[in-house]
N, C-alpha and C positions, 0 to 999 in steps of 0.2 A: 952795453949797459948804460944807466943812468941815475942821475939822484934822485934819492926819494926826500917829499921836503916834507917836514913837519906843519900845518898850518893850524892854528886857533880856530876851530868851528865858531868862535864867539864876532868875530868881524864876519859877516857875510859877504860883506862887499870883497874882502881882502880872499877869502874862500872860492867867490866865483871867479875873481880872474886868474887863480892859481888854476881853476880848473879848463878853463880856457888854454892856456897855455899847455896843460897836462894832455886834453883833447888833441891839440895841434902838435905834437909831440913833444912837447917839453916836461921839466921836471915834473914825475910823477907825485902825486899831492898824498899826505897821510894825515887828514883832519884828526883835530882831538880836541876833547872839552879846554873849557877856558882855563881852570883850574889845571891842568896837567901841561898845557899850554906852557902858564907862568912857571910851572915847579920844573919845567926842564930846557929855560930859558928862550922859551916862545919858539918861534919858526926858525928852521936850518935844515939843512939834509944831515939824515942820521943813517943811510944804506943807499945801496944802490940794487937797481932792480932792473930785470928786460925791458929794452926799447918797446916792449908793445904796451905797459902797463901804465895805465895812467891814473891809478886811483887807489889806494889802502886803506879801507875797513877795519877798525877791529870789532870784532862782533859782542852782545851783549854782555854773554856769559851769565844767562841766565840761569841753567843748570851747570852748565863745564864752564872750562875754564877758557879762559877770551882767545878767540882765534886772530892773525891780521890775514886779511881775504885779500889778496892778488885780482884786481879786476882790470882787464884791458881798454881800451878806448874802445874797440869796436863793439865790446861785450857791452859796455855803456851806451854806445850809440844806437844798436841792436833794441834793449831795452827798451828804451826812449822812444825808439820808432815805433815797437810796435804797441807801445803804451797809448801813443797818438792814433795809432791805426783803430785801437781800439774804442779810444773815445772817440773820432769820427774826425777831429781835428788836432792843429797845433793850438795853442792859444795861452795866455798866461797865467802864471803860478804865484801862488802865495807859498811861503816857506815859516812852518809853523811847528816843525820838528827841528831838535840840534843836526846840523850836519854833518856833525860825524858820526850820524847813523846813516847806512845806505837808503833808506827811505826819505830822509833832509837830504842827501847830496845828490839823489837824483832828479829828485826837483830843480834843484840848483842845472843840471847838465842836462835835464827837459827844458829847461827854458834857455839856455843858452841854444841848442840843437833849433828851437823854435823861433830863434829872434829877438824874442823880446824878454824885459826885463823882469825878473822876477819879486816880489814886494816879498824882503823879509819882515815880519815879527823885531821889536826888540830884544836883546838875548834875556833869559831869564826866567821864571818860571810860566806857564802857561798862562795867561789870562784872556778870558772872554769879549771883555770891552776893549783891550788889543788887537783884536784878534779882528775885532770888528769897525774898527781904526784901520787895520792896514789894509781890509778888504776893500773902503773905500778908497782906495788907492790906487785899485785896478783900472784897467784902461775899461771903460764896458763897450769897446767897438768888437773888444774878440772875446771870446768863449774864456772863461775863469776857471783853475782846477786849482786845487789843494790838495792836502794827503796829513791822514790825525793818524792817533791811533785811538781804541773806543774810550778809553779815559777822557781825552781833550773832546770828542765828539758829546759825552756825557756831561762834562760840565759846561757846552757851548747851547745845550738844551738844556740844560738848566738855567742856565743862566737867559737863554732866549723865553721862558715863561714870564720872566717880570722884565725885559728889557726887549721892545720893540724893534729898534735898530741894532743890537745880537740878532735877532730873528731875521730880521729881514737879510743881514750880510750872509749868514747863514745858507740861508734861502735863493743866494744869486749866483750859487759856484754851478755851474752847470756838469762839474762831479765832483764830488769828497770821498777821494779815496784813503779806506780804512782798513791798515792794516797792522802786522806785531802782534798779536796773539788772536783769537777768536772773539768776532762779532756778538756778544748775546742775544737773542733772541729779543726779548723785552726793549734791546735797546733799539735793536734795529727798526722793529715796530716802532716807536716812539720818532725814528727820525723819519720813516717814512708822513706819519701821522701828522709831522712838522712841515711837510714837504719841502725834505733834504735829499738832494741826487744821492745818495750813497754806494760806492763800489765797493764788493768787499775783494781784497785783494790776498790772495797768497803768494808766498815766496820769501827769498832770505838774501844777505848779504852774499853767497853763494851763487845766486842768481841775478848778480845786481839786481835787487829789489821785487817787485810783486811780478811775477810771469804766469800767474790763474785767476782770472777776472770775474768774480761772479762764479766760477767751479768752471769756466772754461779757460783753456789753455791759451797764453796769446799766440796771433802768429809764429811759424816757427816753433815753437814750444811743442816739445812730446810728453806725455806724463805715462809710465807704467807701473806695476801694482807689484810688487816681488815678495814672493814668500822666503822670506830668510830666512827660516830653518833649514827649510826642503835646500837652499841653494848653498848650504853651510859646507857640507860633505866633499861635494864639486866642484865648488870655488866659483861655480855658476849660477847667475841671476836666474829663478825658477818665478818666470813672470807668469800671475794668475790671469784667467779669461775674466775670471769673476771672484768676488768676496774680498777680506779685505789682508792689507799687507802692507808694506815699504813703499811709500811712494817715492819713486825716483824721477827725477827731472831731466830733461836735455835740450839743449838750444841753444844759439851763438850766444846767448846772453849767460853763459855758465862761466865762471869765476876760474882763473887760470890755477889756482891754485893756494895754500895757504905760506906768507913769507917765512923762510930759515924754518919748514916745520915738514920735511918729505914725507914722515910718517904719518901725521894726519892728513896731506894732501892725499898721499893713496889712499887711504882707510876712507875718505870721503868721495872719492870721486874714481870712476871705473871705464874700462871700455870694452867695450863686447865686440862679439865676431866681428861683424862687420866694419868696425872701425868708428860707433855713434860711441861717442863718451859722455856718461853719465853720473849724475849727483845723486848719491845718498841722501837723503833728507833726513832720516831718523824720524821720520813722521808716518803713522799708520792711516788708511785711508780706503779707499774702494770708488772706483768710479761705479757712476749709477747707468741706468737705461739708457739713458739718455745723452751720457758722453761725461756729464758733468763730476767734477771730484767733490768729495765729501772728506775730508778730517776728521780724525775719530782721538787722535792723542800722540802722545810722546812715547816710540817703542821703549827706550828707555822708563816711560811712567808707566807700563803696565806692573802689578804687582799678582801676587798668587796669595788666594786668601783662600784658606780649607781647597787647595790643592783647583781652586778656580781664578780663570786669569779675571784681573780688575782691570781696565782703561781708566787712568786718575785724572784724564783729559775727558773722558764721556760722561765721568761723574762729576767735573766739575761745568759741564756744560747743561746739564741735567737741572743741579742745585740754582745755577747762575737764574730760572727761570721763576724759583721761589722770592718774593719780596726781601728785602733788605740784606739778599745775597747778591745781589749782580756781580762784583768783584771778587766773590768767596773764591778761595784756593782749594783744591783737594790734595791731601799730603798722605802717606803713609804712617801709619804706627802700629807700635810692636802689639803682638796677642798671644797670650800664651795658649790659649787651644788653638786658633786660627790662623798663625801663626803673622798672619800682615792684617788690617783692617783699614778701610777710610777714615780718616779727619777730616773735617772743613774748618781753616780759618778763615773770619769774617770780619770786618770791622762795620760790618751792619747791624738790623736791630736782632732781637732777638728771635728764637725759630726753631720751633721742635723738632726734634729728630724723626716724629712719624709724620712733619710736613715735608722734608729731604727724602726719607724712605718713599711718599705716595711719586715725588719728583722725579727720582731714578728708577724706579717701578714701573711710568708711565713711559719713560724712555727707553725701556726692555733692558733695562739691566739686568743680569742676574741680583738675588741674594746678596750674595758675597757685597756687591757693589754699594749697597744701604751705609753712611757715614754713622757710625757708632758714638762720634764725637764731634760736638762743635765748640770750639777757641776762638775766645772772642780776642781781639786786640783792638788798640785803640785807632791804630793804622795798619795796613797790609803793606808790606814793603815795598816800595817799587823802584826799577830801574830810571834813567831817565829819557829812555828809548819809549815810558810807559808800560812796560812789561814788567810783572808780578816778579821780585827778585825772589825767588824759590830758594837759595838756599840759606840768603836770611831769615824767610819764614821758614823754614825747618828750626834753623836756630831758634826762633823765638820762640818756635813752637813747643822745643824741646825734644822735639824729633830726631 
């Protein structure tokens, strides 16, 4: 065993050679915001954890409640590699997320793996003309990657229509990977139209970070489709050939487990006959023809409305393609004949409900799936991982 040390994501510098050391096997690192940093007397060891663990996560908790993810060096290095593999090189990183989210710390542990030094961000809230200050800062003898999520991608396009040098920084990552919740549509058009490399990335703190590049799996990486109903009875994974269901994950880059939590560790993670151990995602999906995964929602956000299942992930990806929705939420609420119905919260303009109905209509929704109500607020909550805090906007909602 060994200490787990608490580190302030808000020093970066002081972040990456804690994790340097965590790599090499020394004390395992447990970044956290600045603020919680200060309130519990900044960096110390507060547990101890297996010699193979070199990194603690806690996760968003965007719908549940915060998990700390257990990730080993090799799960980290694993990632890393094949995340290079993927882009074609090593090369350096800009860090533009907090690091105490797995998407900020593997930046951080991509470029340490890589060599060279990685150009943080000042801490603090996102800004575009930052963003575009620290990019000149990259070395341009090697290959530039970053990693947003589509919030930070959307106001670095906005912000690149009236500022020339935004645009161009923009313009010189030879990839910006984007991930934490779904790409929309409209945006992604918009960066391509800007010519922005953009990857869109899947994956979780569970996974050390993104391991589905564009809907294919990286190196290493198995992705299967399980119908959890049919495997309820069994206690066996009833993996489909085709249509859609649970996507479960597997690869050396899967997360050892969650800290002092043995009940969620198994309830999340499984291993089958033959001895391949795999992640739950709680994410429904279906690969296509073609090999590639498709995400369709949160099996927990389906809801039954007149006795038909709703995906509040397919309606809210539906909506997201109508003007002054891009960020809209879809929430449930109560109905006394139907007994669940769609909402969209939106802090966009305003938008009729039979221009949401032609949206999810167009997308093959069922009926049921049509939002009955739109809530306006002045802001949509969000985490600051950039993820829609869900069960704030319920609250607001009144939901």
């Amino acid at each position: 065993m060994k200490p787990l040390v608490r580190v302030s994501s808000a020093d970066a510098s002081a972040l990456r050679r804690a994790l340097v050391d965590a790599l090499d096997g020394g004390p395992a690192v447990w970044p956290v915001p600045a603020e919680q940093g200060a309130a519990s007397g900044a960096s110390g060891a507060v547990a101890e954890v297996d010699d193979a663990i070199a990194l603690v996560v806690e996760t968003s908790g965007s719908t549940d409640a915060p998990k700390r993810v257990l990730l080993s060096a090799d799960a980290l290095t694993a990632s890393a590699d094949a995340t290079h593999d993927a882009l074609g090189s090593t090369g350096q990183w800009l860090l533009a997320l907090p690091g105490h989210y797995i998407a900020g710390a593997q930046v951080l542990v991509r470029g340490i793996l890589a060599g060279t030094d990685t150009v943080a961000m000042p801490h603090g809230p996102f800004d575009p003309a930052a963003f575009a200050e620290a990019s000149a800062r990259l070395d341009a003898n090697v290959p530039h990657y970053t990693s947003l999520v589509p919030t930070q991608l959307a106001r670095l396009l906005d912000a690149a229509a009236r500022d020339a040098f935004v645009g161009a920084a923009v313009r010189s990552f030879d990839a910006v990977l984007i991930g934490g919740q779904a790409l929309p549509s409209p945006l992604s058009e918009r960066a391509a139209d800007a010519g922005v490399a953009v990857v869109r990335t899947y994956g979780s703190s569970e996974t050390s970070g993104g391991c589905v590049y564009d809907g294919r799996p990286l190196d290493g990486v198995r992705v299967r489709i399980v119908d959890r109903e049919a495997g309820q009875d069994s206690g066996r994974a009833a993996v489909l050939a085709s249509g859609r269901g649970e996507v479960q994950l597997s690869g050396p880059m899967l997360a050892s487990g969650y800290l002092d939590d043995p009940l969620r560790t198994a309830a999340a993670f499984t291993t089958d006959a033959r001895g391949t151990r795999w992640y739950r995602t709680g994410d429904l999906g279906e690969l296509a023809d073609d090999g590639r995964l498709r995400i369709s929602g949160r099996a927990d956000d389906v809801i039954i409305s007149g006795g038909v299942k709703v995906s509040l992930g397919e309606v809210e990806r539906a909506v997201r393609t109508v003007a002054g929705f891009e960020a809209a939420v879809a929430i449930s609420v109560p109905d006394a004949t139907w007994g669940e119905r769609v909402a969209v919260v939106t802090a966009g303009g305003p938008g009729t409900l039979e221009t949401l109905a032609h949206a999810t209509d167009a997308a093959g929704l069922p009926p049921a799936g049509r939002p009955v109500r739109v809530i306006e607020v002045d802001a949509v909550p969000m985490l600051a991982s950039g993820k829609p805090d869900r069960r704030a906007i319920a609250r607001e909602a009144g939901s």
